[in-house]
Each structure stands twice: as C-alpha cells, then as structure tokens.
N, C-alpha and C positions, 0 to 999 in steps of 0.2 A: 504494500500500500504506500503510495507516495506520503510525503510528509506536506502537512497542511501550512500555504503561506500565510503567513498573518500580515494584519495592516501595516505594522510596526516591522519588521522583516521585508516587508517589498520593494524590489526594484523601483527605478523612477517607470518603467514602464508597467511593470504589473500596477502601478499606485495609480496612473493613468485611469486602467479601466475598472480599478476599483473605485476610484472617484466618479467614474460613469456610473457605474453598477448602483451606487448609493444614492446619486442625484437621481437620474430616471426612475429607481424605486421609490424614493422618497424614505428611506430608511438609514440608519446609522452603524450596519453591521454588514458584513460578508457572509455569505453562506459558506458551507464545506464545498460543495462544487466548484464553486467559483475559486478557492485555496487553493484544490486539490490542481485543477486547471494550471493555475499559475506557477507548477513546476515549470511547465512550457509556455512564456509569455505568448509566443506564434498562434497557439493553439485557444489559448483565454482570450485574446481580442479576437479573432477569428470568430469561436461560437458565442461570443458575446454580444458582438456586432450582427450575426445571423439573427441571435435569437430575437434580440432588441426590434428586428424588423420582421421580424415574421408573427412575434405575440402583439405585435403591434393593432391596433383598430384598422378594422380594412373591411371587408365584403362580410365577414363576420366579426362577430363582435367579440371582446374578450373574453365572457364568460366561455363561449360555444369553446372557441380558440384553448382554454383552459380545460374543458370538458373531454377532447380530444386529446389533448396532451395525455389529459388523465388514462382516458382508454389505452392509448397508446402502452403506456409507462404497466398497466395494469396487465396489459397481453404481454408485456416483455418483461413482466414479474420483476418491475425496479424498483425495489424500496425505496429507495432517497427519492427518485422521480415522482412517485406514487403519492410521499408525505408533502412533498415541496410542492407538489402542484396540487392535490388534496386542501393546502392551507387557502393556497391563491386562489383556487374556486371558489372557496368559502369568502372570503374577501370580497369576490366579487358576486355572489347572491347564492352559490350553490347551496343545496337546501339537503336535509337527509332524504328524503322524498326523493331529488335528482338523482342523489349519486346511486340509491338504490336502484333508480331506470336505470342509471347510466352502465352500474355493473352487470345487470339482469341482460341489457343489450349486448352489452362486450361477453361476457358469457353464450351468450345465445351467437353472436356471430363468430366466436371459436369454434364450435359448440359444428354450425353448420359450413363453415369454412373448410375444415376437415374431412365433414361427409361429401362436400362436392369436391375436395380434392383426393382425397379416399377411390370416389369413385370413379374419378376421371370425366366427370360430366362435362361435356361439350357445352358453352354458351350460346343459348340459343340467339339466329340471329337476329330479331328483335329486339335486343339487349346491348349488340355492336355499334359502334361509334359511326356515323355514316363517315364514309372515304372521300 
C-alpha cells in the first residue's frame, strides 16, 4: 500500500491540486484517495482534472452523476469508492429509499447481465444503433 501524502508533506505540485481539491469542494481536508494519488503527482492532476469535469453539472445532474458512480463502484465491489461516493449522494439529496432502488437495480442488472452473456444472446436488431 503506498504511503498517504499529507498537506504538510507535499510537493509544491501535489499542494497545487490539493488546493484545487479543497476550493472546488468547499472543504478543509484531503481524502485518502487523493494522498494515496499523490505518490505520482502525473497521475493526481490527471484524475483530478478528469474527475473535476466529468462530476461536473452537464446533461445530468449531480445527484444522477453520483448515483452512477455509486452503481459503478458497487458492481466493482470498491469500498472507498462505495463510502466516498455513498456520502456525496447523500449531500446531494440521496435518500435510503434511493439507494435501496438504486442497489435492487445494480443487483438486478448483474443479476441479468450475466444470463444474457451466459447465454450468448444475440441483440436483437431493434435494439442497434442505426449506421
């Protein structure tokens, strides 16, 4: 396990996008992600700057944006992803009611994801993208 950078420990470049990280959250603290990241500055501004623009308000909105994370994180069995993005939902209106749709559907789409690829089921072409 890499060793976690701290504020007080960082490069002038790792302190860069921790000073991002903290303005745009609106918070006074680093996650372990974002530490752990910062063995490799290249690599911390990189998914930093992706992420910054992709959770960003766009065609969807943040909760939805966080909702999907969550699915995501939850089909690839990430604890830290699972809790960190878990909090953010909540922040942003997720209710126990959702998250309970929200696992019952990630459930259910593993659940049938499997049997259609189990059984090799052809997409029917009603379903294809027109060419």
């Amino acid at each position: 396990m890499p060793s976690l950078i701290e504020y007080t420990d960082a490069s002038p470049e790792v302190l860069e996008v921790y000073d991002d990280i903290m303005a745009s959250r609106h918070t006074d603290w680093i996650n372990n992600f974002w530490k752990a990241l910062a063995n490799d500055p290249a690599t911390l501004r990189r998914t930093w700057q992706s992420i910054k623009q992709i959770m960003a308000p766009g065609a969807l909105d943040p909760l939805t944006k966080e909702l999907i994370y969550l699915a995501v994180s939850a089909t690839n069995q990430c604890q830290y992803c699972m809790a960190s993005h878990s909090a953010s939902a909540r922040k942003k209106g997720m209710t126990d009611q959702m998250l309970g749709e929200l696992m019952a559907v990630v459930g259910m789409a593993n659940e049938t994801n499997a049997l259609a690829a189990g059984y090799q089921v052809e997409v029917d072409q009603q379903f294809k993208f027109p060419h």
